[in-house]
Legacy VTK file of the C-alpha trace (Angstrom):
# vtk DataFile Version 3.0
C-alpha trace
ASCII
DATASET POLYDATA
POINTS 210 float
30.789 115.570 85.471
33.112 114.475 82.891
36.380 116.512 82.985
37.888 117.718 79.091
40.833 115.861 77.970
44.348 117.354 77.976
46.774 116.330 75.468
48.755 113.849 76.804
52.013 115.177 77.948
50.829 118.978 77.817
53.643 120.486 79.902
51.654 123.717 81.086
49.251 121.226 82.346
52.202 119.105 84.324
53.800 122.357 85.534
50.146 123.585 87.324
49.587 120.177 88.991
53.069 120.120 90.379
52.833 123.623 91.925
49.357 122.582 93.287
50.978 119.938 95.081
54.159 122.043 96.417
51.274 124.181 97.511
49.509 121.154 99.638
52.533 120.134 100.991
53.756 123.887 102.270
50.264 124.325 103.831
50.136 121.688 105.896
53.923 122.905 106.873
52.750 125.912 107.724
49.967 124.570 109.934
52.075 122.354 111.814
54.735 125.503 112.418
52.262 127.515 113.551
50.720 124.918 115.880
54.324 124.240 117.066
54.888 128.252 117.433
52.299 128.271 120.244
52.457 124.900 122.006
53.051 125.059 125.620
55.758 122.789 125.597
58.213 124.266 123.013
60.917 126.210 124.518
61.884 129.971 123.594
64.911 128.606 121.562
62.605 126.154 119.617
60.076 128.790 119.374
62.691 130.934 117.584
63.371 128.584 115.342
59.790 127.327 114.474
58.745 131.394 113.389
61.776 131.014 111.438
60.645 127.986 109.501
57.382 129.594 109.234
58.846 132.923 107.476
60.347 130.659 105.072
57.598 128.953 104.406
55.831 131.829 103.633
58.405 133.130 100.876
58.409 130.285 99.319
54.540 130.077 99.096
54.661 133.650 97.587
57.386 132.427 95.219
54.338 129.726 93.952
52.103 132.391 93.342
54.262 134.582 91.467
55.090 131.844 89.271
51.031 131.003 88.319
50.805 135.003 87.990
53.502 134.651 85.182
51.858 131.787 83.741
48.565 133.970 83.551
50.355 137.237 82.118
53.434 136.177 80.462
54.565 139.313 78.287
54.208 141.622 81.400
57.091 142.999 82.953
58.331 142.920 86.713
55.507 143.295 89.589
54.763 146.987 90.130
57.128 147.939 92.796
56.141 148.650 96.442
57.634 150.711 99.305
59.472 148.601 101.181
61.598 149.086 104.487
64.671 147.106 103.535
66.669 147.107 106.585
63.408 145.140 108.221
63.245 142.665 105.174
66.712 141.756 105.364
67.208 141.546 109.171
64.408 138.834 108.585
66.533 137.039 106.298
69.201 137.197 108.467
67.609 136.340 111.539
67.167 133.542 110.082
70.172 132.313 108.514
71.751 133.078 111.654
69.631 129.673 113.016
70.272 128.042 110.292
73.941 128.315 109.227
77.229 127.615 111.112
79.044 130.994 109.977
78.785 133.862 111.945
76.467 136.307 110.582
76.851 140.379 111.660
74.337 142.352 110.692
74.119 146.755 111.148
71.722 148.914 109.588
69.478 152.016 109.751
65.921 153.046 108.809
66.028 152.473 105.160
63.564 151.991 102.052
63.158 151.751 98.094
60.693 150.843 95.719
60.806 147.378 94.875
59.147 144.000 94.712
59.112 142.716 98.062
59.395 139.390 96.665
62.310 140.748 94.010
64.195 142.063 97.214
63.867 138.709 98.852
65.101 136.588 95.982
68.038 139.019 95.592
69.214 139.229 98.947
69.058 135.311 99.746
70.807 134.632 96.651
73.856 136.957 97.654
73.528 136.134 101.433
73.101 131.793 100.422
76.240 132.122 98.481
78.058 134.107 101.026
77.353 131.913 104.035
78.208 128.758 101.702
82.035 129.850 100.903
82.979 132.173 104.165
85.487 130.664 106.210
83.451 131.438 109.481
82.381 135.212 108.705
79.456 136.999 106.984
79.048 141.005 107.617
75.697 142.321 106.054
75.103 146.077 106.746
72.000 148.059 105.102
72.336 152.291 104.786
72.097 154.845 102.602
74.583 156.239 100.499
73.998 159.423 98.268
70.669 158.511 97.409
70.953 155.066 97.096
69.568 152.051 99.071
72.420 149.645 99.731
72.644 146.050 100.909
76.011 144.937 101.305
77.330 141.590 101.838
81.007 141.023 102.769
82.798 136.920 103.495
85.613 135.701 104.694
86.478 133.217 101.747
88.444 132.909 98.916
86.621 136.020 97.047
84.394 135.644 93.624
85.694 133.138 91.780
87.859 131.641 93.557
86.302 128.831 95.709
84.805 125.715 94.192
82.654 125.550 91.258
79.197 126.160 92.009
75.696 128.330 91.480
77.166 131.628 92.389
77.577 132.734 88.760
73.283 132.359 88.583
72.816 133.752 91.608
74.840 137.167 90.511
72.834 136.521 87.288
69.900 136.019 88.799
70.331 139.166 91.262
71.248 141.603 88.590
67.993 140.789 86.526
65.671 141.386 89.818
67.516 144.641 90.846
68.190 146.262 87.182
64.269 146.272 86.460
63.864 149.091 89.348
66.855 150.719 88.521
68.999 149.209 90.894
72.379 147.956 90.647
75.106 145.097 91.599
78.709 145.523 92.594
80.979 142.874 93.098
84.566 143.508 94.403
86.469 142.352 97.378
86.583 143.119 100.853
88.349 144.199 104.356
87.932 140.596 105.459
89.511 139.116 102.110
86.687 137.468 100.317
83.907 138.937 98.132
81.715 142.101 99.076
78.437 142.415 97.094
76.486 145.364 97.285
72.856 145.419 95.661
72.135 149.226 95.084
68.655 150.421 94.857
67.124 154.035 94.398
66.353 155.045 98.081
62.393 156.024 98.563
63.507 158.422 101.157
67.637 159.229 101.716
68.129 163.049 101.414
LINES 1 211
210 0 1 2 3 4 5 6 7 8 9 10 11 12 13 14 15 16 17 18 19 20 21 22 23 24 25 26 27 28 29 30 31 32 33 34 35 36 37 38 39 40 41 42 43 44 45 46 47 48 49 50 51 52 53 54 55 56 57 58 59 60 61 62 63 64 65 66 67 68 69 70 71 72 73 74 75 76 77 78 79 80 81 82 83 84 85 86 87 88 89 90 91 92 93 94 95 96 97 98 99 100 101 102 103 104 105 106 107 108 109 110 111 112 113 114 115 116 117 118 119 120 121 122 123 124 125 126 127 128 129 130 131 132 133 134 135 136 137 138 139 140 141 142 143 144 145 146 147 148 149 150 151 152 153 154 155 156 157 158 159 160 161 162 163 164 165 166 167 168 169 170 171 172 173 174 175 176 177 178 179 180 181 182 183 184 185 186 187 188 189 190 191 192 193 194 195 196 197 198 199 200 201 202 203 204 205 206 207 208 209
């Protein structure tokens, strides 16, 4: 069989064989974790750490598909929304993190839900929580409830506040936050908080608050 030509530097083309190979490479990533996650010999700390790899993984595979999705139907607007039971989503997130980074990471919450893009609520809450963890002195308090019919995530830090730390990709993150939030009528506040640095608070119409 002989295969049609492509134009020679066709960039859709390029993009498509790049994510096929990302897509290689974090399967057989997820089939080592996963080997790993039930293997006699790895301890209960390892083990934690291994279904916290694979969780990752996973995101980031979904993240992949999203992006050929796009590719495929480029003039549609943001995934139909799901409900989804953010405290749950976001304890997984910070499960995680708290492995991961060398800040100290509270978390509270109660039941709570809204209608969004699991994937959307990921993105949005790993931006704030990534940039949070990166300039807090040794503190990160992230709380889920619901507040007059509202969903909120909030994310408070020890450091300098917004703005004020070194130059970096907070800026796109807030950028990038608002845009995934806004298209299910959510919201982003940005002020500062009880512990002296920034609080961020993603607000997002609750599926069930009274």
């Amino acid at each position: 069989m002989v295969l049609p030509a492509r134009p020679a530097g066709d960039p859709d083309l390029w993009r498509r064989r790049i994510r096929h190979d990302i897509r290689h490479e974090l399967g057989t990533i997820i089939m080592l974790a996963s080997a790993m996650s039930v293997a006699d010999d790895v301890g209960p700390a390892s083990r934690k750490r291994v279904d916290a790899l694979l969780g990752e993984t996973r995101w980031l595979d979904h993240l992949l598909r999203r992006l050929d999705e796009d590719d495929d139907r480029p003039e549609e607007g943001p995934p139909s929304p799901e409900r989804v039971r953010v405290d749950e989503l976001v304890g997984e997130i910070v499960a995680g993190l708290r492995l991961a980074s060398i800040r100290r990471v509270g978390y509270d919450s109660g039941p709570a839900w809204a209608h969004i893009d699991p994937l959307a609520l990921w993105r949005a809450v790993r931006n704030i929580l990534d940039n949070a963890c990166r300039v807090a002195v040794e503190r990160v308090d992230v709380s889920v409830a619901c507040e007059d019919g509202w969903t909120v995530v909030q994310v408070d830090d020890d450091g300098p506040g917004f703005g004020g730390g070194a130059a970096g990709l907070a800026s796109l993150g807030l950028g990038i936050v608002h845009d995934l939030v806004s298209g299910y009528g959510g919201g982003l506040e940005v002020r500062r908080c009880e512990l002296g640095g920034a609080r961020v608070r993603i607000l997002l119409p609750s599926a069930v608050c009274p």
